[in-house]
MIMARPA-939425 format. One record per residue (C-alpha): y negated, z, x negated; residue in one letter. Coordinates in steps of 0.5 Angstrom, whole numbers, plus 500, padded with zeros to 3 digits. Layout:
BEGIN
YZXA/...
This chain:
BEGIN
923424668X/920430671X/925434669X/925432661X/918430660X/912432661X/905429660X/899430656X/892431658X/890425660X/894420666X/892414670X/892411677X/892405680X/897399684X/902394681X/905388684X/912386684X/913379686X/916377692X/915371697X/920372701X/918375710X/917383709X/913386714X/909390708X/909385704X/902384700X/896380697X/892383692X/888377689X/886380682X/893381680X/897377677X/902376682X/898375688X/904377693X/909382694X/911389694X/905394692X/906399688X/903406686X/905408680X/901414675X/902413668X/900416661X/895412659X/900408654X/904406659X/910412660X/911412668X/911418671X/911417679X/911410682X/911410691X/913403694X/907402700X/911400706X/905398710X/903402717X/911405717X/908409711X/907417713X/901415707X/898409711X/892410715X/884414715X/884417708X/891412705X/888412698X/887420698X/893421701X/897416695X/893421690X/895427692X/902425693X/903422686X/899429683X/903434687X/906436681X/901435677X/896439681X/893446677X/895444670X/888441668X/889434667X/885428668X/886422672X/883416672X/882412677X/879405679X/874404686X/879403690X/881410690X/875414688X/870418693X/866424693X/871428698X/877426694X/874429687X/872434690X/879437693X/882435686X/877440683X/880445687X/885444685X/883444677X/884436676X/879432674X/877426675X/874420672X/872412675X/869408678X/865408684X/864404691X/858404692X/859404700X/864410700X/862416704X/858422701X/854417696X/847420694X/844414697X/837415692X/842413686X/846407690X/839404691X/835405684X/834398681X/835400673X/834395667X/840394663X/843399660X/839404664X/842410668X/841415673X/846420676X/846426681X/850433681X/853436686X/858443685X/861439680X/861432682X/858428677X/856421680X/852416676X/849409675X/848404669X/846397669X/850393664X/851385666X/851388673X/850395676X/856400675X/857406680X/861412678X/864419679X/866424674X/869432675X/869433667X/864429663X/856428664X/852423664X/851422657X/849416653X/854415647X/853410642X/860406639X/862401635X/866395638X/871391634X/867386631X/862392628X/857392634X/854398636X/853399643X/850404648X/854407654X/855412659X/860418655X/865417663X/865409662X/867410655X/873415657X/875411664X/875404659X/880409654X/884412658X/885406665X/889402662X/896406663X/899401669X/896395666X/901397660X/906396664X/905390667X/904387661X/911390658X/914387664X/912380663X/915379656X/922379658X/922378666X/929379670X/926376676X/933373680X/932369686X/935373692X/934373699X/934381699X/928384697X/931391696X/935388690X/929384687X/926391687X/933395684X/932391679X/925391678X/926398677X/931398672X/926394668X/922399669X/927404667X/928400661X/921400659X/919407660X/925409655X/923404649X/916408650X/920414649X/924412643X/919409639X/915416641X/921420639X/926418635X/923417629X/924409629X/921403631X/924397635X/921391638X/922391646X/926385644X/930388639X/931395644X/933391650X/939388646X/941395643X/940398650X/946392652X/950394646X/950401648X/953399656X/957394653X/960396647X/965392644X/965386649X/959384646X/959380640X/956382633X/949379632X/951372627X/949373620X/943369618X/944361616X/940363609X/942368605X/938374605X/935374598X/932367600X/929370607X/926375603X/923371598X/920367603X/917372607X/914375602X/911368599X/908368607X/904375606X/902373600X/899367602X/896370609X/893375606X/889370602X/887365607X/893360607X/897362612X/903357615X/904356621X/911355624X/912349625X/911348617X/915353616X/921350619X/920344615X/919348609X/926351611X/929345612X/927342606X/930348602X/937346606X/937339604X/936340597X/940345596X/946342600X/947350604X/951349611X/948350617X/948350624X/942347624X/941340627X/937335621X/937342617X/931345622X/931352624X/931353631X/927358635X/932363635X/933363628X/925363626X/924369632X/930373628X/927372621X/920375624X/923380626X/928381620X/921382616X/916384620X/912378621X/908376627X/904369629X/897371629X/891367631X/887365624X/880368623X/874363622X/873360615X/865363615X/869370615X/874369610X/868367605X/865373607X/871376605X/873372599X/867373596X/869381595X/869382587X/876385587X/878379590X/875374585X/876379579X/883379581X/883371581X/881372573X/886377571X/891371573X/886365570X/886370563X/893372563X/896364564X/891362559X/894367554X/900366556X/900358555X/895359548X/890355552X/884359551X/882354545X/885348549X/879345555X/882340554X/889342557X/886345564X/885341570X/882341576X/885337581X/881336589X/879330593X/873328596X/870322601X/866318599X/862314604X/861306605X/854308608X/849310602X/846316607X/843320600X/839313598X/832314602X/828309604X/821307604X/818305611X/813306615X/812313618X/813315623X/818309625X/825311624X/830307618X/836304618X/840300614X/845295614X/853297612X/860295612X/863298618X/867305620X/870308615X/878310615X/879315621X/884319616X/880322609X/885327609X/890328604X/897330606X/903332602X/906326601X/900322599X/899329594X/906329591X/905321589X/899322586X/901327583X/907323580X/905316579X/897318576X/896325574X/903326570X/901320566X/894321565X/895327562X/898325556X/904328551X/901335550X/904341553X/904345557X/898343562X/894348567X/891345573X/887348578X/886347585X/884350591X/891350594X/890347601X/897348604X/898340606X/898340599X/904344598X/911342598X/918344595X/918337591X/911337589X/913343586X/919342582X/916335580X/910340576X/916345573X/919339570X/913336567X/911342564X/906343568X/902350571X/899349578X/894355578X/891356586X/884358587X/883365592X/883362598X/874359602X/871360594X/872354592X/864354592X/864360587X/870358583X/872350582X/868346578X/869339582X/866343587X/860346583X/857341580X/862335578X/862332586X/854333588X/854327581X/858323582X/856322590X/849321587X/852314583X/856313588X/851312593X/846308588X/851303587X/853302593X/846300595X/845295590X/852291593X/850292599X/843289597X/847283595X/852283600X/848284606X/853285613X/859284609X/865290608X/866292602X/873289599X/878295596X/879291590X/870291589X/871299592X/876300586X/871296581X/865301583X/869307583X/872307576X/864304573X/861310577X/865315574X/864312567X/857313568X/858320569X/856325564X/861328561X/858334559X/855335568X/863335566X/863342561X/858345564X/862345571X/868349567X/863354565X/859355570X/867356574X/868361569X/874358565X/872355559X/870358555X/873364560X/868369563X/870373569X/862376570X/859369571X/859369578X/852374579X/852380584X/847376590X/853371591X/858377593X/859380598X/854386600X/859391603X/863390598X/858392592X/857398595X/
C-alpha cells in the first residue's frame, strides 16, 4: 500500500478491536467498543476509511509498550508520513502537549481531543467554569489547547487551527455554534470507525483455536475493503461491497464459479416494478418489503410465470438482488408533519393539476361532475363526542354510551377491492368512463383492485400524497357535515335507548337517513373548493403553501 498509494492531507488515528475470547497473553478489553475483547489494533487511515498502516499491540512484549506507549504507537504509524505536512487526528487516549509538540517539529499537525490530566496541561484553563457554549484557550509555541463547554466540558489541542468559533448548519437545518478544532476533529476522525463498520457488514469470522489465523483472516478482510475503497475512488465505476466481494471471488475462481441465475421475472417487468417503486416513494407511498413480495407474488399467480419461489413468494435472496439490480435501498420513512410540509410545495401540487386537467380532457369530463368521484373512508363514533352538554359549571359531564367501538377502523385491501366491486361499480350507473379520486393510501392497492377498475371503465386518479387536507373534497368539507348529523342523531337514539348497544341493522338505518339529510350542494361546493369541478388550478391560496418554496 505504501509503495502504490499515497494519501491526502488529512489522516486519522485511533484503535480497533478484532474479536477474540480465547486465552492470549495480550488479549485486551476496551468497553466502548464493540467487541469488547480481543486483539487491539492501531491502525492510521484517511478519513474515508482507506488503511494505510495498522500495529498489532502485543502487550508488555511489544518494544511500543510502557512510559510514553501512545506517543510511541504515533510516531511509529507516522514515520513515513513525517515532513510532509499532514494532519492527524487523534482522540484523548493519544493527545498530549509533549507529543504535539514533537510532531510539530516534525511538520505534522495535529488536532483532537484532550485529557484533561495529562502533562503539560495549562492548569488555569482546565480548571475555568465556562457556561454552555463558552470557551477559552491558551497558546504556546504553536500549540493551541482550549475549552469549550457544550452538554459537558470539552478539552482540546491543535498545532493547526485557532480557537475560533464557526457556526454551521446540521442536517436538520440548525445552526450551531462551535469551536473551528472541534469541527475538523468530528469531520476528519471517523476514518477507523469507517472501517469497523465495513467490516461488520459482511463478517468472515471462523471458530478456531489459533488466534494468528483468525487475525490472518482479519486482515484479508481488511485487504479486501481497502481495495473496494479504491476501485470505487478509481476505477470509474460503483459496486456495492456485496457486489465487489463476489467480483473479488469471481476473479480468484474464474470458471469454477457458477454464473449468477438469471432473474425469476423478466427484466421488463422488474423494471416497471422498480420504476413504480420510485415513483410512488418520492410521493410519500413508499412500500415496504414484505408488501412487495406479496405484490410480486401476486403478478406470479396471475400470470401463471414459473418460479422457484415457495407459494409464488420471493425470498431475500431474490429482493436483495432486485435492489441491487435497480438501485434501490430500504429507508426508514420521514414523519407525515414533514411530508405535508413538503407536499404543500406548489410545484408539487401544480403537478397533481396538470394530470387532474390532462385526464379530464382526455375523458371529455370536464362538463361532466357528474362522472367524477371521490372515494375515502372515515369512522364514525358511537359516543356523540361533538354534541355539547349543559350542565352545571365547573362540575365535568358524561354521557351514557353504547360501549367500545370495533378495535379495527382501518380499511384493507380486500375490504377496498369488495367495495369496490359489490357497491361502487353498480352505484355509478351505465355512463362511462368514470373518474375517481382518492388519496391512494397503499393498503388500498392491489393488482386485482386494479384490473377490476380497468375492466369497468374506470379511471382511478390518486392525490400527492399528506395533501388530502388541501385536495380532496371528502375531506374539505363533506366529512366535518356529515359527522356533525351523525352525532345529533345518535343523540337522539340514545336518549331513547339509554345503555343499550346500537344494533348494526339501526346504525345502517341512521347512516343512510344521515347522509339523505345531507345537502347536496355542502357536496359541490367540496368539489369546487378542491379545485376539480369546475377545474382551477389556483384555488389553493399561497398561506397554505409551503413558505420556502414560495420564495
Amino acid at each position: 500500500m505504501r509503495n502504490t498509494y499515497y494519501p491526502g492531507k488529512e489522516l486519522s488515528l485511533d484503535e480497533s478491536m478484532m474479536l477474540w475470547r480465547g486465552r492470549l497473553v495480550f488479549r485486551q478489553y476496551i468497553k466502548n467498543k464493540r467487541h469488547k475483547f480481543g486483539i487491539k489494533l492501531y491502525m492510521l487511515t484517511e478519513p474515508s476509511g482507506t488503511l494505510l498502516e495498522v500495529e498489532v499491540y502485543t502487550g508488555a512484549m511489544d518494544s511500543k509498550g510502557g512510559k510514553g506507549h501512545a506517543s510511541k504507537v504515533v510516531m511509529k504509524l507516522l514515520q513515513h508520513k513525517l515532513n510532509s505536512g499532514h494532519s492527524v487526528y487523534m482522540d484523548n487516549y493519544y493527545n498530549s502537549c509533549t507529543l504535539a509538540r514533537e510532531l510539530l517539529d516534525n511538520q505534522t499537525f495535529c488536532t483532537g481531543t484532550l485529557r484533561a490530566d495529562r502533562k503539560g496541561n495549562p492548569k488555569d484553563v482546565v480548571a475555568t467554569k465556562l457556561p454552555k457554549g463558552g470557551t477559552k484557550a491558551k497558546y504556546s509555541n504553536g500549540i493551541m489547547i482550549g475549552k469549550w463547554k457544550d452538554k459537558r466540558d470539552v478539552l482540546y489541542i491543535s498545532t493547526e487551527f485557532p480557537n475560533t468559533m464557526v457556526t454551521f448548519t446540521k442536517k436538520r437545518a440548525q445552526e450551531k455554534v462551535k469551536p473551528l478544532p472541534i469541527l475538523n476533529y468530528n469531520k476528519f476522525m471517523s476514518g477507523v470507525d469507517r472501517q469497523d463498520q465495513m467490516m461488520a457488514y459482511y463478517p468472515c469470522s471462523r471458530k478456531t483455536l489459533r488466534w494468528y489465523k483468525k487475525l490472518a483472516i482479519h486482515f484479508f478482510q481488511l485487504i479486501l475493503v481497502n481495495s473496494h475503497y479504491m476501485f470505487n475512488e478509481y476505477s470509474g465505476k460503483r459496486l456495492t461491497f456485496y457486489d465487489y466481494r463476489l467480483e473479488v471471488i469471481r476473479g480468484l475462481l474464474g470458471a469454477s464459479l457458477s454464473k449468477p441465475k438469471a432473474p425469476a421475472i423478466r427484466i421488463e417487468d422488474e423494471k416497471r416494478l422498480a420504476e413504480g417503486l420510485k415513483t410512488m416513494e418520492r410521493w410519500g407511498f413508499g412500500i415496504s418489503r414484505k408488501e412487495i413480495l406479496h405484490i410480486v407474488a401476486d403478478f406470479i399467480t396471475k400470470n401463471k410465470t414459473k418460479t422457484p419461489f415457495t407459494n409464488n413468494i420471493p425470498g431475500n435472496e431474490w429482493f436483495h438482488n432486485f435492489k441491487n439490480r435497480h438501485r434501490l435501498s430500504i429507508k426508514k420513512p420521514q414523519a407525515v408533519a414533514f411530508f405535508r410540509r413538503k407536499m404543500t410545495d406548489p410545484f408539487v401540487i401544480y403537478e397533481y393539476f396538470d394530470l387532474l386537467n390532462k385526464t379530464l380532457s382526455d375523458f371529455n369530463l370536464h362538463d361532466k361532475p357528474e362522472l367524477i368521484w371521490n372515494l375515502d373512508e372515515t369512522s364514525l363514533s358511537q359516543d356523540p363526542h361533538k354534541t355539547r352538554a349543559v350542565g352545571e359549571r365547573g362540575e365535568p359531564s358524561s354521557r351514557t354510551s353504547s360501549g367500545p367501538a370495533s378495535p379495527n377502523g382501518w380499511i384493507e385491501a380486500n375490504i377496498c377491492f369488495n367495495y369496490f366491486e359489490k357497491t361502487l361499480i353498480p352505484a355509478l350507473g351505465p355512463t362511462r368512463p368514470v373518474l375517481i379520486i382518492y388519496d391512494g393510501y397503499s393498503t388500498h392497492v392491489n393488482i386485482p383492485l386494479i384490473e377490476l377498475a380497468r375492466d369497468n371503465d374506470v379511471t382511478i386518479l390518486k392525490l400527492t400524497p399528506h395533501s388530502s387536507h388541501l385536495l380532496q373534497p371528502l375531506n374539505l368539507s363533506v366529512f366535518k357535515s356529515v359527522k356533525d348529523r351523525w352525532d345529533l342523531k345518535l343523540v337522539t337514539w340514545q336518549r331513547k335507548n339509554i345503555g343499550h348497544k346500537i344494533p348494526k341493522k339501526v346504525f345502517s338505518e341512521l347512516i343512510g337517513e344521515t347522509w339523505k339529510d345531507l345537502d347536496t350542494e355542502i357536496i359541490r361546493n367540496s368539489f369546487k373548493k378542491a379545485g376539480i369541478h369546475p377545474f382551477n388550478r389556483h384555488v389553493i391560496p399561497d398561506d397554505k403553501y409551503h413558505p420556502e418554496a414560495l420564495k
